[in-house]
C-alpha positions in Angstrom: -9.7 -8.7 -0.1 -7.3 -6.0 -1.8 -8.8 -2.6 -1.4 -7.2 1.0 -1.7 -4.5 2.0 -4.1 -2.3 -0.1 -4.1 -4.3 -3.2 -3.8 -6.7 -2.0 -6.3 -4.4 -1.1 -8.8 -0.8 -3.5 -8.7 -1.0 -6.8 -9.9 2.4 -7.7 -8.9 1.7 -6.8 -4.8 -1.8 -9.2 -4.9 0.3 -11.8 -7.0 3.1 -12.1 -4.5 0.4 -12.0 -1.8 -1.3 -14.6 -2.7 1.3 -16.6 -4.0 2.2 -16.9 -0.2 -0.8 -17.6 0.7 -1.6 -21.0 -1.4 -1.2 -22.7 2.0 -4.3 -21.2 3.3 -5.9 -22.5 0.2 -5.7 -19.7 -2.0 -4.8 -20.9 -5.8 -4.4 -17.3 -7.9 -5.7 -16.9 -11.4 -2.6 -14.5 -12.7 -5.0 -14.3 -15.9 -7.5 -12.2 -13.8 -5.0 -10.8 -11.7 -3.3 -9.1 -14.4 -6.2 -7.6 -16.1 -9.8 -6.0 -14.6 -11.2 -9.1 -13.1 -12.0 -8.3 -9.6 -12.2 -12.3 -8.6 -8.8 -13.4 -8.5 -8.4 -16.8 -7.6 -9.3 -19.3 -9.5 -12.9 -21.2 -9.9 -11.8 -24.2 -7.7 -10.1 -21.6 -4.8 -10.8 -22.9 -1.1 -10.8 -19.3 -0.4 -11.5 -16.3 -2.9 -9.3 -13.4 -3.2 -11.3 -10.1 -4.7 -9.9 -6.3 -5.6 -12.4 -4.3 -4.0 -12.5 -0.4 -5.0 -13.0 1.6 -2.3 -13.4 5.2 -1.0 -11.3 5.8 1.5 -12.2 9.6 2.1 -15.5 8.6 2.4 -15.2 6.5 4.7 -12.9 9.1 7.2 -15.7 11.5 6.5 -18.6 9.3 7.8 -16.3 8.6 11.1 -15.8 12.0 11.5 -19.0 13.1 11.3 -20.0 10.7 14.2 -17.3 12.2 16.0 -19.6 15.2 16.7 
């Protein structure tokens, strides 16, 4: 999974990513990497890749809540 900025947002970072990664049975789709899909390995992938959007200030807030 790519989440925060720049996985969520630069094609080129996930595309080199998972270009190294084909021996763990990732196979890209540089189609749905490049534009909004949010699957981005292809249909016949061993493994998915997905850009996950994420709230990162949200997610510091709810820890430090619990830290009270």
């Amino acid at each position: 999974m790519f989440t925060g900025g720049i996985g969520e947002h630069s094609a080129a970072v996930r595309g080199g990513v998972l270009d190294g990664l084909g021996w763990l049975g990732f196979a890209p789709d540089a189609t749905a990497n490049a534009g909004d899909g949010r699957l981005l390995t292809l249909p016949a992938s061993a493994r998915p890749a997905h850009a996950i959007a994420t709230d990162e200030e949200a997610v510091i807030a709810c820890h430090t809540f619990a830290l009270r």
